[in-house]
N, C-alpha and C positions, 0 to 999 in steps of 0.2 A: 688682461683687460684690453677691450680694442676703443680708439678711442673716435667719438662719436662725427660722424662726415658735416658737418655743419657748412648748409649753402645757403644763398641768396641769390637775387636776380635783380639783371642791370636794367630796370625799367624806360633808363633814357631816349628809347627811340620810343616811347608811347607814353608822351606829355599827358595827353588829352583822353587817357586808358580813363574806362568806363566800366566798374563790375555790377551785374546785377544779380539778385536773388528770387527766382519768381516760385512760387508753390501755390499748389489746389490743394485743399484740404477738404474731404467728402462729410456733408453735414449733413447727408438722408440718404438710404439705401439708391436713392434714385442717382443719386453724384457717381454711381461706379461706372455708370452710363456714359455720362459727361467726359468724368475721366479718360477713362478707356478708351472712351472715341477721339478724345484730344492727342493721345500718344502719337499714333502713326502721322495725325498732322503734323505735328509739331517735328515730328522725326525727321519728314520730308520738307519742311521748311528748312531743316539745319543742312540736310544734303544737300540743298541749292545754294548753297554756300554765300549766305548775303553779303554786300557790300561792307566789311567792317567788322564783320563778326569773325575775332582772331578765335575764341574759343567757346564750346560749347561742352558743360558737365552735366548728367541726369544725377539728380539724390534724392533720396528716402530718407524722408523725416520720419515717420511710424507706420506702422503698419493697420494699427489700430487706435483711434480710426486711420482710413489712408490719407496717405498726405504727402504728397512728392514734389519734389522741384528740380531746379536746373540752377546752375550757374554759369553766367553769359560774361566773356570780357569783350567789349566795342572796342575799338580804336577808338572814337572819339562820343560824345551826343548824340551827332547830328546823325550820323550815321544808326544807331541806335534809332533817332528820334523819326527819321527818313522810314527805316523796315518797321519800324509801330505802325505806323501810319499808310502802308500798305497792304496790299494782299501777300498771306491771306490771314493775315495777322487782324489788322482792320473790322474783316466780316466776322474773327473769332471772338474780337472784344461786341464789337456791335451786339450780337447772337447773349454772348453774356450776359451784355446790362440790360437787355429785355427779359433774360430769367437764367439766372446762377446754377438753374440745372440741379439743384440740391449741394452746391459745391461752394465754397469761399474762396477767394483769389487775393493773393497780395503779389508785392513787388517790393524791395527794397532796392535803392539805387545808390552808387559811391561813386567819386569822382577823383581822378588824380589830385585836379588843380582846387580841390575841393570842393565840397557843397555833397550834401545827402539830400535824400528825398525817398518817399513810403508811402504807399497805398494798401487798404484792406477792407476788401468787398466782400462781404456778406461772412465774415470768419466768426463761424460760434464761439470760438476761445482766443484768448490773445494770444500772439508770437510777436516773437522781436521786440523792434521797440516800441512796439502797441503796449509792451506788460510794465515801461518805465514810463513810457512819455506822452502826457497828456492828448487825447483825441480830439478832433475835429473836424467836421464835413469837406470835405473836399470839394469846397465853391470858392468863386472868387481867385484870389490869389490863388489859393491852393487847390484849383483844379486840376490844371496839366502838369505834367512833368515838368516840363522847362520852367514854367512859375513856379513849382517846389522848391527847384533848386535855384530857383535867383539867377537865370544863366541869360544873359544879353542875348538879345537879335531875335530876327521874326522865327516863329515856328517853321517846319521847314517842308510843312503839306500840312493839309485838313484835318483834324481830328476825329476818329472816329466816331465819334457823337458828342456834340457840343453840349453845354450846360443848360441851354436851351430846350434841347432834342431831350434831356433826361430828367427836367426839373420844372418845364414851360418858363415863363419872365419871370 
């Protein structure tokens, strides 16, 4: 009988660690488009190796329908909330909320020092905790990230498209 390696990891030098979950899930033949063109972006964004971003994982959720994501750990938010809101991250969401491309997009976000937050655009089926926890428009408070998670201090750049840009007053 061998007996089984059991580890853990000393998180203390990353207070302010940030994991996230993001997936495309294809919701019309037209999404494989979308998808597929989103890959090597997204590729070459992790090769440039942004400011913060300690780790970057690709996964496959199903095959049928497709449905792939990544897992991201940030050093902190801001840094997270810094490369959203840049290129070419930015022009990908922009491009998005003008038309989904046949595709759904969520994010789920965790925080060391606590607070979760979750987004889901255009998802024909529920994941996550869309299948426990009651829905709601993402206005108001719960527009942006940083107001999901209840996180103090100014946004730290412009937002890809404001509630304005995607809703009029």
């Amino acid at each position: 009988m061998t007996r089984v390696d059991r580890r853990t990891v000393d998180l203390s030098s990353y207070p302010d660690l940030i994991v996230i979950y993001l997936g495309m899930r294809v919701n019309a033949w037209t999404g494989l488009k979308t998808l597929f063109g989103l890959g090597p972006q997204i590729a070459q964004s992790v090769q440039a190796k942004p400011d913060g971003l300690l780790l970057h994982e690709d996964l496959l959720f199903s095959l049928l329908p497709p449905h792939v994501g990544m897992r991201q750990y940030w050093r902190d938010f801001e840094s997270l909330e810094r490369w959203s809101r840049s290129e070419p991250h930015r022009q990908w969401w922009q491009e998005f909320l003008r038309d989904s491309g046949g595709t759904g997009f969520w994010h789920e976000t965790y925080a060391m020092r606590g607070g979760m937050e979750a987004i889901y655009d255009d998802m024909a089926a529920p994941i996550g905790m869309m299948k426990f926890a009651p829905l709601e428009k993402a206005r108001g408070s719960s527009f942006s990230s940083r107001k999901r998670m209840q996180r103090e201090g100014a946004e730290t750049s412009l937002a890809p498209a404001s509630e304005e840009d995607l809703y009029g007053k």
